[in-house]
N, C-alpha and C positions, 0 to 999 in steps of 0.2 A: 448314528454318530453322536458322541457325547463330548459337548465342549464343556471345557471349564474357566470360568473367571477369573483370574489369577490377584491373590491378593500383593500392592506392589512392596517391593520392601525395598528399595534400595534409597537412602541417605542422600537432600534433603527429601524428604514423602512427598510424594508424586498424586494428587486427588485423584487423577484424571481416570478412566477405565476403556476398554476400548467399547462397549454395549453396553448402552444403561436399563435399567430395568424393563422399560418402552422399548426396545429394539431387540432383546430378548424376547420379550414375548411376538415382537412381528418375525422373527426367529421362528419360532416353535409352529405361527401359525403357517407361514409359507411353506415350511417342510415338517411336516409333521415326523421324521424320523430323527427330528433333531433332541438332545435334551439336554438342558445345560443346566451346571450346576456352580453356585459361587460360590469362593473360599469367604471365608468371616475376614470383612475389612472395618478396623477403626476408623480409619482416613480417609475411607474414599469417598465422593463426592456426592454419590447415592449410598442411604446408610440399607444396611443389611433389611429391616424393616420394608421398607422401600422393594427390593428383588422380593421379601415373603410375600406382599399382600399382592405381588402380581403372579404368584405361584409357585416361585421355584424355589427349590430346595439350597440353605446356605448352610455348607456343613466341608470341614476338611478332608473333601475327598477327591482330592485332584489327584490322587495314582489312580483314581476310576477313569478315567476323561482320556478319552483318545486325544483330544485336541486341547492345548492349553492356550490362553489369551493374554498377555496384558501389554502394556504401554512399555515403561522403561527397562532398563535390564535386569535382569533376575540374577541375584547372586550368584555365586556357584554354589556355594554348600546347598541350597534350594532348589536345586535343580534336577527335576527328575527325570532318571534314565531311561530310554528307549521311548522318549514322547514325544509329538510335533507342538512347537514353543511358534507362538507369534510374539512379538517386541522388538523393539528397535535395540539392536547391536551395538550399534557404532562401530563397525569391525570394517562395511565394507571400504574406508579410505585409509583400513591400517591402521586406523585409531592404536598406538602404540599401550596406552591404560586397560585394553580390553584384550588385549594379546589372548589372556593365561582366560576367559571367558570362554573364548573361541576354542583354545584349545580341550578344554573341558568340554562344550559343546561334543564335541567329535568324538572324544575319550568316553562319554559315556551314550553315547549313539542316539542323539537327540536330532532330531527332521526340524532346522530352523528355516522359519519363515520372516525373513527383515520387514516388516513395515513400510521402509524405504526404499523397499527394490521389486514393491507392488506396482506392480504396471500394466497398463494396456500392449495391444503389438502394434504402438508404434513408439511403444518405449517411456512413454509420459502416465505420470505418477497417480496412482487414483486413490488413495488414501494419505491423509494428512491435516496436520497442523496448524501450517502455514496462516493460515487466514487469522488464525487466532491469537497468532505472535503479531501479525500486521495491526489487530485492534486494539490490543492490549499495549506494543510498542507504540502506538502512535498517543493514546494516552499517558503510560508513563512519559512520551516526551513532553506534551503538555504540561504535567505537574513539572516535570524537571526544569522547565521553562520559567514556571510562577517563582518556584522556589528560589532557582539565582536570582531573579531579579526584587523576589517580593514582592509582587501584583497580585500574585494571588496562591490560596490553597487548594489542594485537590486531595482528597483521601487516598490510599491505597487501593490499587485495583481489585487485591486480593480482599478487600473488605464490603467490597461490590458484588450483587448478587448476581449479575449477568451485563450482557453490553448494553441492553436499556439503559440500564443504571450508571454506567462510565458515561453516555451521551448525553442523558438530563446534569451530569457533574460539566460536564465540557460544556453545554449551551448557556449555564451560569457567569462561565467565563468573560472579562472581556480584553480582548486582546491590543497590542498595540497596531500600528499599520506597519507591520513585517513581512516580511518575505519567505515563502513555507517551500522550502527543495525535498520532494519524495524520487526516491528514485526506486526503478523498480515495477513491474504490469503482472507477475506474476500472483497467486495466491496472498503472501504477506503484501507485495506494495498496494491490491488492491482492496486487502482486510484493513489498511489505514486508510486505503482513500474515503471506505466507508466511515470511518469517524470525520474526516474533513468534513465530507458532505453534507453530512448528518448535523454539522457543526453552522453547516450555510455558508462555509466560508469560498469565497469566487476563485473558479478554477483558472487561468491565461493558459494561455501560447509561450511557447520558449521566448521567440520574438518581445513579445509584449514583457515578459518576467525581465529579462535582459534589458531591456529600456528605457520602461516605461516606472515611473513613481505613481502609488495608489494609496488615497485615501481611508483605506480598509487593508486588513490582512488578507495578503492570496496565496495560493500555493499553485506548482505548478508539477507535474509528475511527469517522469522522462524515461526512456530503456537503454537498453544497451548502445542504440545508436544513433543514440542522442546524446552520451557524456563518454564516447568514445569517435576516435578518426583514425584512418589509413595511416600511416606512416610514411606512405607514399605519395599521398594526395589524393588518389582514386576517391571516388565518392564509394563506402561504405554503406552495411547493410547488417541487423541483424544478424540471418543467416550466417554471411560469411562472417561475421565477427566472432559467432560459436563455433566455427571450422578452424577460423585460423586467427584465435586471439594476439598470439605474439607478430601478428603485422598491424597491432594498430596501438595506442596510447592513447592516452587521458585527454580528454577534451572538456573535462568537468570546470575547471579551473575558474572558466569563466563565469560559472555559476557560483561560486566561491567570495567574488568579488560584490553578489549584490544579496549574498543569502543570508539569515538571521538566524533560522532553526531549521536544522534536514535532518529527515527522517528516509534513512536505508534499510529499503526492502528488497534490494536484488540478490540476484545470483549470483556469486563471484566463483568463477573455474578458474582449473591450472593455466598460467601461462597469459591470465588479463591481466592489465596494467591497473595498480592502485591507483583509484580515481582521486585522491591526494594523497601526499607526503610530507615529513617532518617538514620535511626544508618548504612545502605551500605552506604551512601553517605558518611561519616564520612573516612571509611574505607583510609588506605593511596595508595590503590591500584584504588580505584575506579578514574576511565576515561574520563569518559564523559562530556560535557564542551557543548553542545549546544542539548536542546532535544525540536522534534515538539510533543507533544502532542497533537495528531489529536481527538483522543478517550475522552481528557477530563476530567476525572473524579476525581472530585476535592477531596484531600485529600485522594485516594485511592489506586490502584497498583502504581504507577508512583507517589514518595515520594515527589519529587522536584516540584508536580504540586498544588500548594497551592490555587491558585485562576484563576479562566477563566481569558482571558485577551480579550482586544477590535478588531476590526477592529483598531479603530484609534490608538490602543498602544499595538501592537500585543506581545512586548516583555518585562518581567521582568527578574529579577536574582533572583537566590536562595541560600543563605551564606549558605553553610555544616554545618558550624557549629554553630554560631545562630536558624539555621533552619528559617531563616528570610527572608523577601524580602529584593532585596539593587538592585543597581546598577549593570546590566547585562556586563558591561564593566568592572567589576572588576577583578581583576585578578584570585581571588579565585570562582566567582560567577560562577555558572551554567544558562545558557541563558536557559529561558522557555518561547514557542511560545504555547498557551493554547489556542487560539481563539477559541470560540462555537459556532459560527454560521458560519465558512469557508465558505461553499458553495455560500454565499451571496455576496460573493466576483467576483464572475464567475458566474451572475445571467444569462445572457444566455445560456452557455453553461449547464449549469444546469436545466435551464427552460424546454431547446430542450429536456435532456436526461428524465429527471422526467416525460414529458408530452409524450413521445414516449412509456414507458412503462404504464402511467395511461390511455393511448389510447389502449396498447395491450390488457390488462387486466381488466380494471374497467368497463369505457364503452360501451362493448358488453355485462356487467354484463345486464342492464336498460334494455336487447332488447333480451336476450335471457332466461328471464324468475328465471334470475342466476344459470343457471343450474350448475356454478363447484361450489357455495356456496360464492364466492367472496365477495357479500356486507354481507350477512348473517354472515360471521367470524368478518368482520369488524364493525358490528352496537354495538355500545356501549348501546344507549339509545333507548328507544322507547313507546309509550303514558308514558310518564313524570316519566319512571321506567327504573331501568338497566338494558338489558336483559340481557339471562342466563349467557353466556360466563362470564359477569362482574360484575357478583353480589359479585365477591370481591372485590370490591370498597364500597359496602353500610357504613361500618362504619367510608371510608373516607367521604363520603358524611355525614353521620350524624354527621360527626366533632369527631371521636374519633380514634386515633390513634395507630392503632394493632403493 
């Protein structure tokens, strides 16, 4: 089996790689029938040097390579026919920008494997990100935080050689006595809580965050069902809140009234209630003044997050009352750090972690016949058709939109 490292191209450049040189070679050693080869990358976060002195060959020969690798999406002109592609799509929620991808995809009889729809059987995700947008977003909110108010500076993350390095920036800090709302227990809310901690700063109780005034900055991190309720009054649950989001509403609100800077790390699905809205923010009670938006999601829970923001201008404002952009320094403005592609900021320490579990997980898929179902959950495409799993995509692929 011969894989290939795929060099990334697509606009802004993506460091990140899925196997870094170290994880190749535990590659090669676990299965000796394996041999992999990397394309010549400028950018990527291990320089080509780096893959030589650990043996393998970096040469433009990915039409050799049964298996192709890399992180974001690959053009179409790039894209070579009759070969299995790992990368994240974006296709599987109908990403309307990737339509003519997909459908190329098929057209030239490519075996895609999404990144995102790697799972175990019980359907939970084993390759990912996450953690690394949670550490990175939780730093960029820090700096966003200095910045409005001018306490203090923080460099850029991306100038930072790893999270070592963002946690000795963050311990320099010192903060005023605020109120820190994480919401979120997955992957991202717990890759920030690891910077809180890291930071020393004291964890509470809902109870205590809601009532209590402290001498010190604390932060307090909540789920699903803790900043949502029944509609009915029934006492509420995780579980059923993932079953049956549209019986229940925002119970955030209240956290709103005593927060200074939240940082979201959760999941937001079809059919949950935006944990605020225009008209909270309005509100003369509502708090908050610096918020990371780790999660994203434009126009949706999180009212104040109107547009993704860059690497290079990680920060705008958002007027209450306009409901406009404006200047994050204003005195009315709520500071919103939206970046969507974090991780890319910390393309190593991301690389290592992503490439440590695509080695637990994926790779012994090729060699042991896939006996837990691994690549088989993950195949989107295969001879120039959708298989089963995704045959609800055919009428984004025929261009019509359900």
């Amino acid at each position: 089996m011969k894989f290939g490292i795929i060099k990334e191209r697509k606009n802004p450049p993506d460091r990140r790689v899925v196997l870094s040189p170290e994880a190749c070679q535990k590659v090669v050693e676990n299965h000796p029938k394996a041999v992999i080869i990397v394309e010549p990358s400028s950018i990527r976060t291990f320089s080509d040097e780096e893959y030589k002195d650990r043996g393998f060959e970096v040469a433009s020969k990915m039409e050799e390579c049964d298996v192709l690798l890399g992180v974001k999406e690959v053009p179409i002109e790039a894209l070579i026919p009759n070969k299995k592609y790992f990368f994240f799509s974006h296709t599987i929620k109908k990403q309307s920008y990737n339509r003519k991808l997909l459908q190329a995809i098929l057209a030239k009889n490519i075996e895609l494997y999404d990144h995102e729809v790697i799972t175990n059987q019980k359907e939970q995700r084993l390759v990912a990100f996450g953690r690394y947008a949670g550490i990175v977003g939780a730093y960029n909110g820090f700096r966003a935080y200095g910045l409005k108010f001018g306490s203090f500076k923080l460099p850029k993350a991306e100038k930072l050689e790893d999270q070592e390095a963002l946690i000795a920036k963050l311990k320099k800090i010192k903060l005023p006595n605020i109120k820190i709302m994480l919401t979120g227990r997955g992957r991202v809310g717990n890759g920030a809580r690891e910077m809180l901690d890291a930071m020393n700063l004291r964890k509470v109780t809902v109870a205590e965050y809601l009532e209590e005034e402290f001498k010190e900055p604390v932060y307090c991190q909540i789920d699903a069902s803790e900043y949502n309720k029944r509609k009915d009054g029934i006492r509420g649950n995780k579980p059923d809140f993932f079953a049956n989001p549209e019986e229940y509403k925002t119970n955030f609100t209240r956290f709103t009234k005593v927060t200074d800077f939240y940082i979201a790390g959760h999941f937001y699905g079809d059919g949950a209630p935006y944990l605020y809205t225009r008209e909270d923010v309005k509100h003369p009670d509502f708090r908050i003044k610096v918020v990371a938006d780790v999660s994203c999601d434009i126009d949706g829970p999180i009212a104040t997050t109107i547009r993704p923001s860059t690497i290079a201008e990680p920060i705008y404002g958002y007027d209450p009352k306009t409901e406009k952009e404006t200047n994050f320094k204003n005195k009315s403005a709520i500071a919103v750090m939206a970046v969507d592609n974090l991780p890319c900021e910390l393309p190593r320490d991301a690389s290592n972690g992503f490439g440590a579990a695509f080695l637990k997980h994926v790779i012994p898929a090729f060699f042991n016949k896939d006996e837990d179902g691994v690549l088989q959950r993950a195949l989107m495409t295969k001879n120039g058709k959708l298989t089963k799993r995704y045959k609800y995509l055919q009428d984004y692929v025929d261009g019509v939109d359900s």
